[in-house]
C-alpha positions in Angstrom: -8.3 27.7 7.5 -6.0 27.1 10.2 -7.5 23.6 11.1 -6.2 23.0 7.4 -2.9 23.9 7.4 -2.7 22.3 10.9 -4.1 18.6 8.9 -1.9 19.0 6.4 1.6 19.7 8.4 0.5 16.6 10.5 -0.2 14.6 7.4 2.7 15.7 5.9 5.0 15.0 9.4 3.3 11.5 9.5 5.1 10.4 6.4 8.3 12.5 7.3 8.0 10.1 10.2 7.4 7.0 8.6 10.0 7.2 6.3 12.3 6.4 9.7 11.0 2.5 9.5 11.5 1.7 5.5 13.9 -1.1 5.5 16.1 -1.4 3.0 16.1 -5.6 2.4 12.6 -5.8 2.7 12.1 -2.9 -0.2 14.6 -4.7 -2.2 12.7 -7.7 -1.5 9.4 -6.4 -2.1 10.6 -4.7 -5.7 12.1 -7.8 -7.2 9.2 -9.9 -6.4 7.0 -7.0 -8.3 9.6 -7.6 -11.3 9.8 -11.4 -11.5 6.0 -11.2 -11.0 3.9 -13.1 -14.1 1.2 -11.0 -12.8 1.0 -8.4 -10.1 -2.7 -8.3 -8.2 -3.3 -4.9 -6.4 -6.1 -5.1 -3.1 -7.3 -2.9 -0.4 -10.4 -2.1 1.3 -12.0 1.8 0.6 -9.3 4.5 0.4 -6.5 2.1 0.9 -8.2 0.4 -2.1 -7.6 3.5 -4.2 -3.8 3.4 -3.6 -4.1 -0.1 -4.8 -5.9 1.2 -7.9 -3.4 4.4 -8.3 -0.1 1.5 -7.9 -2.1 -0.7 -10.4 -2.0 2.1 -13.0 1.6 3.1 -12.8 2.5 -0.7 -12.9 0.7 -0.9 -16.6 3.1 1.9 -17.2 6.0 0.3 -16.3 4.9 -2.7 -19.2 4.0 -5.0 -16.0 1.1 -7.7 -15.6 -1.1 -5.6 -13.3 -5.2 -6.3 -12.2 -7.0 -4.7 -9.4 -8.7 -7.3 -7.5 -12.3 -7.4 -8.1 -12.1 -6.0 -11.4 -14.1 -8.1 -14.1 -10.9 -8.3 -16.0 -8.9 -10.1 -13.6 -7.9 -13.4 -14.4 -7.1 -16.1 -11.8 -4.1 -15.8 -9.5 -1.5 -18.4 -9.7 2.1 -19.4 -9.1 4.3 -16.9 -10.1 2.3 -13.9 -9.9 2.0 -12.0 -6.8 -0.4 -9.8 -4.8 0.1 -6.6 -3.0 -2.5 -6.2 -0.4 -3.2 -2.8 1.7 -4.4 -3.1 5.2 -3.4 -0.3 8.0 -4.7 -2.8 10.4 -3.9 -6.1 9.0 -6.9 -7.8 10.1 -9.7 -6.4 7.0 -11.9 -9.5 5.9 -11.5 -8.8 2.4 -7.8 -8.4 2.5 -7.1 -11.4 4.4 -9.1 -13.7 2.5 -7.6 -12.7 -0.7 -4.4 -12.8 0.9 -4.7 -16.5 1.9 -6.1 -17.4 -1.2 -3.4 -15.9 -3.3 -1.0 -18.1 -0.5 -2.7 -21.3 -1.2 -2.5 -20.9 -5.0 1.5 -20.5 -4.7 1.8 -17.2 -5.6 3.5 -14.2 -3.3 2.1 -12.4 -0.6 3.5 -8.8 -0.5 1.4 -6.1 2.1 1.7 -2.8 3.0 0.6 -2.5 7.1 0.9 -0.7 10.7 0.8 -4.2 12.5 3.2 -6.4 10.7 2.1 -9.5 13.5 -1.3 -9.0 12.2 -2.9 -12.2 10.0 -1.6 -10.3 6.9 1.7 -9.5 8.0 1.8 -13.2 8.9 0.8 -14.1 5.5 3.1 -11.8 3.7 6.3 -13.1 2.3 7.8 -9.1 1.9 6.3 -6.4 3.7 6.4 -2.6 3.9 5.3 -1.0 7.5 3.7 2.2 6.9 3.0 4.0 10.1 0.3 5.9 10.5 -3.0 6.1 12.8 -5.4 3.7 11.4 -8.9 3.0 11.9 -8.3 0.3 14.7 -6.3 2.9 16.7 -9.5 5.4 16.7 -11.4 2.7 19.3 -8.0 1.6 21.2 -7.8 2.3 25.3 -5.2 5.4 24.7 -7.3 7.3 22.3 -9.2 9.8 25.3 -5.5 10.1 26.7 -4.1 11.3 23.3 -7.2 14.0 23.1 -6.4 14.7 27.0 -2.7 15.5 25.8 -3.2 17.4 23.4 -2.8 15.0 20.6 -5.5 15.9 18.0 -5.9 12.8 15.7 -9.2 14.1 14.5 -6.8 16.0 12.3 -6.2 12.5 10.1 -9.5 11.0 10.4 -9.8 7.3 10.3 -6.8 5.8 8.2 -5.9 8.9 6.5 -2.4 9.1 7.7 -1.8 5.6 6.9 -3.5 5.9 3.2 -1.4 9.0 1.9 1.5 7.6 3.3 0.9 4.6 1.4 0.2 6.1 -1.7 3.4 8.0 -1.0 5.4 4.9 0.1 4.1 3.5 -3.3 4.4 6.0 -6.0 8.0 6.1 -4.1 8.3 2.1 -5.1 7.8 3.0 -8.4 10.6 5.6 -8.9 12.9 2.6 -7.5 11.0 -0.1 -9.8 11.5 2.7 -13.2 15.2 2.6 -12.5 15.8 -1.2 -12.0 13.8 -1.7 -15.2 15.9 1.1 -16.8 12.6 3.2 -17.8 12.5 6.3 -18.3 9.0 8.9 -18.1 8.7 8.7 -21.6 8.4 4.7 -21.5 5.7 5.5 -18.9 3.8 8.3 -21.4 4.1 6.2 -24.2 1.4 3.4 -22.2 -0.5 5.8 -20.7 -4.1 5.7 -22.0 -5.3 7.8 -25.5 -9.1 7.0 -24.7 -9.6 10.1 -22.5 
C-alpha cells in the first residue's frame, strides 16, 4: 500500500511540475488551430494512443470534425484539417510517419512531447511539452545514478508520467476549447452517445 500512495503523489507531483513549462502562445496557438480545423486527426502509439482516443471523444462533444487515426472511419487528411500527434519521445515510427504525411498533404502538425527538437517537434507547427519520464529516458546513461540517488522512477513505469500528464494537459485543452466555443456541459451531454 505504501508503494501506492508513494506512485501516486509522484504521479500526481509530475504534472504539478509540468504545469511550470505550459506556454501561453503556444496553447493559444495550438487551440485555434483545433477550432479553424476542417477536421481534427488524433495519434499516439499504446497508452499515449488512448489519450488520443479520450481527446478524440471530447472533441465530438465539442461539435468538432474529430478521427482517431487508424480507425476504419477515417477519411483522408488534407489541407485544412490538422493532426495532433502524442509522442513522449518524439521519435515513435508510427507517429512520425503520420506526422510527415499529414505535413506533406498541407494540413497542421500539432504534438504533444518531452523533446520538442525531436523529428516531431521539428515537424510540428504548435506544440505542447509535457514533461515527464518517458520510455527513452528508462535506457539513458543517468538512469543507475537516479536509482543510486534515491530517485525511484520505477514508481512511473515506462511513459506513465508522461501519459497522465497528457491526458491531464488535454482534458485541460478542452475546458479552454469549451469556453472559446462558448459551450457549456450540457452542449457536451447533448452529443454524447445514447447507444450504451
Amino acid at each position: 500500500m505504501e508503494i501506492m500512495k508513494t506512485s501516486i503523489k509522484a504521479i500526481l507531483n509530475n504534472i504539478v511540475d509540468a504545469e511550470q513549462y505550459l506556454d501561453k502562445d503556444a496553447i493559444n496557438s495550438f487551440e485555434d488551430t483545433i477550432i479553424a480545423a476542417n477536421n481534427i486527426f488524433v495519434t499516439g502509439a499504446g497508452r499515449s494512443g488512448l489519450a488520443a482516443k479520450a481527446f478524440a471523444m471530447r472533441l465530438m462533444h465539442l461539435g468538432l470534425s474529430a478521427y482517431v487515426v487508424g480507425e476504419t472511419i477515417s477519411p483522408a487528411i488534407n489541407e485544412g484539417d490538422c493532426i495532433v500527434a502524442i509522442s513522449g519521445s518524439g521519435e515513435t515510427n508510427t507517429i512520425v510517419s503520420a506526422a510527415k504525411i499529414a505535413k506533406s498533404r498541407g494540413s497542421k502538425v500539432l504534438s504533444l512531447t518531452s523533446y520538442p527538437d525531436s523529428t516531431l517537434g521539428q515537424l510540428s507547427d504548435s506544440f505542447i511539452l509535457v514533461k515527464g519520464r518517458t520510455k527513452k529516458e528508462v535506457d539513458d546513461e543517468n538512469y543507475m545514478k537516479r536509482q543510486i540517488h534515491g530517485n525511484y522512477t520505477s514508481l512511473t513505469p515506462l511513459g506513465t508520467a508522461f501519459e497522465l500528464t497528457t491526458l491531464v494537459f488535454l482534458d485541460a485543452i478542452v475546458s479552454e476549447l469549451m469556453e472559446k466555443m462558448q459551450q457549456t456541459e450540457s452542449d457536451l451531454k447533448a452529443r454524447h452517445t445514447v447507444l450504451e
